[in-house]
KOLZAKE-639024 format. One record per residue: residue in one letter; x, y, z of N, C-alpha, C in turn. Coordinates in steps of 0.2 Angstrom, whole numbers, plus 5000, padded with zeros to 4 digits. Layout:
BEGIN
AXYZXYZXYZ...
//
This chain:
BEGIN
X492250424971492350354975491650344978X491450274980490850264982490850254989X491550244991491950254999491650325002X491650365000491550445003490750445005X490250435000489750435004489550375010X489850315009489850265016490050295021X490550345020491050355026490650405029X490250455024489950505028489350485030X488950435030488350385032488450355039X489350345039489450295044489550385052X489950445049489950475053489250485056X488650525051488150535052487550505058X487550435057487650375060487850375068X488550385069488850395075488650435078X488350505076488350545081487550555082X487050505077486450495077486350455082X486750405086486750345089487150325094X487450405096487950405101487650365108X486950385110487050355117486650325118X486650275112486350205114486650165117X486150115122486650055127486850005123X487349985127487849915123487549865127X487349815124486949745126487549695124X487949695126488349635123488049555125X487649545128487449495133486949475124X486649535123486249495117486349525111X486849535109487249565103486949515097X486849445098487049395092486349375092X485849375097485249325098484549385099X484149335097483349405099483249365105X482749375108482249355115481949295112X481749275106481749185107482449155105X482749175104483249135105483749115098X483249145092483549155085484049185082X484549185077485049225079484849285074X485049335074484749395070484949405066X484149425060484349415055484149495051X483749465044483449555042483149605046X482649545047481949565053482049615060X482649605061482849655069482949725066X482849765070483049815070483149885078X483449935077483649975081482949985089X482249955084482149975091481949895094X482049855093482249755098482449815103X482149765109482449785115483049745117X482949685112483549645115484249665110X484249715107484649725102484949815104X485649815098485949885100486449875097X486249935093486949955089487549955091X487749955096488349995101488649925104X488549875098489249815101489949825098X490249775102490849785101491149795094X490749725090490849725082490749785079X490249825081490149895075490649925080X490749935086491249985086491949995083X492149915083492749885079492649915072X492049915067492149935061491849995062X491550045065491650115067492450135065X492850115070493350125072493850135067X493750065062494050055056493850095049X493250145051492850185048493350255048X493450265054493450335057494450325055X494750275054495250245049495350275043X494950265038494950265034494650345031X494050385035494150455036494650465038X495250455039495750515039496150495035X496350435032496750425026496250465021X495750475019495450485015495750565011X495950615016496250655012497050635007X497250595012497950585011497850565004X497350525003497150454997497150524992X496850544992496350604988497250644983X497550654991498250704989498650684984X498650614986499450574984499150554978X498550524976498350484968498750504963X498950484960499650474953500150494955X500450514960501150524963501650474963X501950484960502650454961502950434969X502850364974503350374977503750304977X504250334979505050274979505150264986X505050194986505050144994505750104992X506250124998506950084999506650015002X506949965002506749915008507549865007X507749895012508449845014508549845021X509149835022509249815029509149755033X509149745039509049685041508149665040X507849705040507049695036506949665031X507449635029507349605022507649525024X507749525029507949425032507049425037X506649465038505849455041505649445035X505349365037504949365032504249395034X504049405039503349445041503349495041X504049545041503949595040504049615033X504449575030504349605020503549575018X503349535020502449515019502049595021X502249625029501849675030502049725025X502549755022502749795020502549795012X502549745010502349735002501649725003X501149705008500549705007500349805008X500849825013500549905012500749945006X501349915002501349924996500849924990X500549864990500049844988499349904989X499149924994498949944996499050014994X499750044992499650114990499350104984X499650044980499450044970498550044973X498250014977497650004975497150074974X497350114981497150184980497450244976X497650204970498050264966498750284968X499150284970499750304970500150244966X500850254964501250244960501950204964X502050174970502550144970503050104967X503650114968504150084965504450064970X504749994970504949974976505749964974X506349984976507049964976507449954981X507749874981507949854985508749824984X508849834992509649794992509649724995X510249724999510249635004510949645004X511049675005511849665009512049615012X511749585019511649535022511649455018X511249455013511249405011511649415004X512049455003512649444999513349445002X513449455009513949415014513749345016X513249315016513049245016513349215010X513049235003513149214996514049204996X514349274999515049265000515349215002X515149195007515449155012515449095011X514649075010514749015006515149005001X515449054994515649034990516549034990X516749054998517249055000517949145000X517249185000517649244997517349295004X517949335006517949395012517649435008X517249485011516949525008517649595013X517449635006518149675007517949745007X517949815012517749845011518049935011X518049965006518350015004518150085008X517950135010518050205012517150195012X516750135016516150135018515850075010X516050065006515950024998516249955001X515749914996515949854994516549824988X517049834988517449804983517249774980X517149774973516649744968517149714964X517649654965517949614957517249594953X517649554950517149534944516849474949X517249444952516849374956516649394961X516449464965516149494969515249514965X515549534960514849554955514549494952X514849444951514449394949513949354955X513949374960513849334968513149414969X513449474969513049534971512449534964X512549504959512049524954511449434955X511749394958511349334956510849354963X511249354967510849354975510249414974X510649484971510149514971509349534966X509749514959509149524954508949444953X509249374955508949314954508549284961X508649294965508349264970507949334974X508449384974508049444981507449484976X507649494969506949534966506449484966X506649424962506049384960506049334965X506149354971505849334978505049364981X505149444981504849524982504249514977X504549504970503949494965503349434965X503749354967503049314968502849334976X502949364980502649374985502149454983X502249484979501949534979501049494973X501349454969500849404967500249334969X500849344975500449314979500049344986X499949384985499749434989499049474986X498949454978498549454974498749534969X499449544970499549614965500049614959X500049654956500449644950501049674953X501649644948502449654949502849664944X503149694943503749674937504449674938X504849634937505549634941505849674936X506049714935506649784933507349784934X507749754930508449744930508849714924X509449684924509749674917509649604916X509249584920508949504917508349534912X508149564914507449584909507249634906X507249674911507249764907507349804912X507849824908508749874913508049934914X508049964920508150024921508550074923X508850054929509450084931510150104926X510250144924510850164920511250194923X511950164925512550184928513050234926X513550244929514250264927514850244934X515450204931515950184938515950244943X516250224950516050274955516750314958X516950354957517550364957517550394966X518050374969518350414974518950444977X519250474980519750504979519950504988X520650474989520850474998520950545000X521350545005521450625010522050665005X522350605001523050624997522750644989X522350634990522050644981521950594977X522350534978522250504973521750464973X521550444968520950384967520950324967X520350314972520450254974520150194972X520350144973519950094967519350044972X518850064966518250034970517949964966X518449944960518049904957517349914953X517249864952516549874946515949914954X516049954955515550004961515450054955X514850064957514350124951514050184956X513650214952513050264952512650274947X512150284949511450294946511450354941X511650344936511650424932511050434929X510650384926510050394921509450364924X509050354921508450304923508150284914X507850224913507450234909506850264912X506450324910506050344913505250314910X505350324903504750274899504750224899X505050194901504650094904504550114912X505050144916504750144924503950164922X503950224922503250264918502750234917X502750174911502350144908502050084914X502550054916502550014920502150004925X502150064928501650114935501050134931X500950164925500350174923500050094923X500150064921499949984917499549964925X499849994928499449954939499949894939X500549894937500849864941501549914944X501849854950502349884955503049874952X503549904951504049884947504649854953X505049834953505349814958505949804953X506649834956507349844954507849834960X508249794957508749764963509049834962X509749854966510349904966511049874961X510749864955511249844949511149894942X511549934941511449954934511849944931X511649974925512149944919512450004916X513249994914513450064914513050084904X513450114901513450144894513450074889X514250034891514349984887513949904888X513349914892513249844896513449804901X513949834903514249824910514049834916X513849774922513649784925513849824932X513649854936513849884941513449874950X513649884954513549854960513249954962X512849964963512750044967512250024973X512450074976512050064982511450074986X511050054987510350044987509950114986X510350134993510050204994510250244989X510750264989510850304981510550294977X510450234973509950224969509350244969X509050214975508350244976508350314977X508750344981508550434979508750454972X509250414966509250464961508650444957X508450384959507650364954507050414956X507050434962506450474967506750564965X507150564965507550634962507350644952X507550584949507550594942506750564941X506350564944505550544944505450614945X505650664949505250714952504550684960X505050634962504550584966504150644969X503250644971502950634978503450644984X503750554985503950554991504550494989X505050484995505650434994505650405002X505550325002505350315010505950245010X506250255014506850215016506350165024X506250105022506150055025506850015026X506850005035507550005036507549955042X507949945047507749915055507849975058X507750045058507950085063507350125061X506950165068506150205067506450255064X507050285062507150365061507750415064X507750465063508350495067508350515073X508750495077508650515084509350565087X509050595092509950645096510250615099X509850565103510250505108510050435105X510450415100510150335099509950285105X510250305114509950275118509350305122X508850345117508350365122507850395116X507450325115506850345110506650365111X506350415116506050495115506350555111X506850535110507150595106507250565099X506850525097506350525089506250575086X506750615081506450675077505750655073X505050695073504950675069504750715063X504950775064504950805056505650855057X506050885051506750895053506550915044X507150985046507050995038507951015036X507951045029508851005027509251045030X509051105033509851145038509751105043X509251105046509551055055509650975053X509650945046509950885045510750915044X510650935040511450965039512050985045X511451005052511851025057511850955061X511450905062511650855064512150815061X512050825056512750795052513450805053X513550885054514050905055514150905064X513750895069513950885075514050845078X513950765072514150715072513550665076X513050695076512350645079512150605073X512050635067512050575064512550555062X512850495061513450445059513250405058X513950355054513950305054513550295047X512950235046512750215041512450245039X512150305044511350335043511650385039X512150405038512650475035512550465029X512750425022512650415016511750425014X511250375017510650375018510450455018X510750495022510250575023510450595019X511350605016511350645011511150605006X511050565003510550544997509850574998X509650575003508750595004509050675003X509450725004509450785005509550804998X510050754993510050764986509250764984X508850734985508450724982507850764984X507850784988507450854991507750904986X508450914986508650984983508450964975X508150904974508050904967507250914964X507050904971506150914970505550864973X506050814975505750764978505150804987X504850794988504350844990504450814998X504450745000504850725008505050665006X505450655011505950605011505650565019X505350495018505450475024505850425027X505850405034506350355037506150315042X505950265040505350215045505750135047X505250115051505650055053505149995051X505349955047505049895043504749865047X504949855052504849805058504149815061X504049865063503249905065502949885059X502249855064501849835059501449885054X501049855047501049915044501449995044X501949995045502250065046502150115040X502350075034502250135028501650155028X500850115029500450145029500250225033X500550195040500650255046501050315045X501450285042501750375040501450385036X501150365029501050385024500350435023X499750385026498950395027498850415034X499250435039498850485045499350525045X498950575052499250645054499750635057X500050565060500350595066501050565064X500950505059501750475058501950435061X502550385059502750345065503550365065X503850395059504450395058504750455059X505350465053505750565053505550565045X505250615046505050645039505450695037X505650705033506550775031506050805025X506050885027505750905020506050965019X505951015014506551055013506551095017
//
């Protein structure tokens, strides 16, 4: 990369030129009064390295050395980015989140983006006059449930995702039963506290993947992008759900990593006291908050799909907050993270 030696020029550099003065006063001009051009140099009395601007792109320097192992680590790796939840009604924050997607294809990594909208298939509902009906945590899927869940999501919410991912100047491919199926289902069976089974409608799961088009797809440098619809054996469409999906895609990849882009930073012990942010947590002490009852609720389905996928080889699971600017970069490319990283 021709990055590497800049970046060791630029450290060189700093430590050559640490205690220079900052002249901000004549940053932009020399002593007659012309603005600076090739001719200047380090020793101008009225001049100095140490303005603001170079510190700004020092800074953005010193950036970039430390993503640089990350970059180094991660090249041709599989990772699988969820992006649903209320994140997905910002439009500034699905711009920031797709431009750091962007950003992973450019240095080599292999993202695949998979998305839900809940939200905006309760709107879809509504408009069209139908309650949205909901089963043991599922969506009751009739057939006029699935014709509303399959338009919103693969007609409007992928190829929404995909021209903004083009317009952002990157390639995309939208992945689904309008073009080319990847997700391969089976109906989702569930069973009450009595045994019997209970009826969930056209609701799936994720059994298969087409793995040689996902594959090809990612080599080719572009981003695939797949709504949460698969299609079972006979062609039939099925409604699964985001998260699932995306951890049996990142599990039957053997992903890198699986990053749920969501409205919440991650798991916490007191959801009213942000300093209790886990930020790394591995699968028995998930396990134990689950069973203590700290995680609940929504985040309960979400962990254990990430813990499936861990047990299957996927290497971390992360869980970030869309909302925070560039976030996927920050967990992904520094040391410190912004999210809950679960690994095994």
């Amino acid at each position: 990369m021709r990055l590497v030696p800049f970046l060791q020029a630029v450290e060189v550099w700093q430590t050559n030129h640490a205690s220079l003065l900052v002249d901000t006063d004549f940053a932009t001009q020399n002593n007659s009064g012309d603005e600076l051009g090739d001719h200047c140099s380090p020793t101008d009395p009225f001049f100095s390295w140490k303005s603001p601007a170079v510190d700004e792109a020092i800074r953005k320097a010193q950036v970039l050395v430390e993503a640089l192992n990350w970059i180094r680590q991660f090249r041709d790796r599989y990772v699988v980015i969820k992006l649903g939840g209320s994140a997905l009604d910002d439009t500034e924050s699905v711009r920031r989140c797709l431009s750091d997607v962007l950003f992973m294809e450019a240095v080599g990594m292999r993202p695949i983006l998979i998305h839900g909208g809940g939200k905006a298939i309760n709107k879809a509902m509504e408009s069209a006059g139908f309650e949205p009906k909901w089963v043991n945590g599922r969506r009751y899927t009739d057939d006029a449930t699935l014709d509303i869940v399959s338009r919103v999501l693969a007609e409007e919410l992928c190829e929404g995702l995909v021209d903004e991912i083009r317009n952002l100047g990157g390639r995309a491919v939208p992945m689904n039963f309008r073009s080319q199926n990847v997700l391969i289902g089976e109906r989702l069976t569930m069973k009450d506290e009595a045994g019997q089974e209970i009826d969930l409608g056209r609701v799936g799961q994720v059994s298969n993947i087409n793995r040689e088009l996902l594959t090809a797809t990612c080599r080719a440098g572009s981003i695939p992008v797949i709504p949460s619809v698969a299609l079972d054996k006979d062609g039939g469409r099925l409604n699964v759900n985001a998260d699932t999906a995306a951890a049996a895609v990142a599990r039957l990849l053997r992903a890198e990593k699986l990053v749920f882009l969501s409205d919440v930073p991650g798991i916490y012990l007191d959801k009213n006291k942000p300093e209790t942010l886990q930020s790394n947590l591995n699968v028995p002490r998930v396990r134990e908050l689950i069973r203590t009852g700290i995680v609940a609720g929504g985040m309960v389905p979400k962990v254990e799909a990430a813990l499936e996928a861990l047990e299957a080889g996927v290497r971390k699971v992360h869980i970030i907050d869309a909302r925070i600017p560039h976030s996927l970069l920050l967990e992904i490319y520094s040391d410190t993270g912004i999210g809950t990283e679960i690994v095994r």
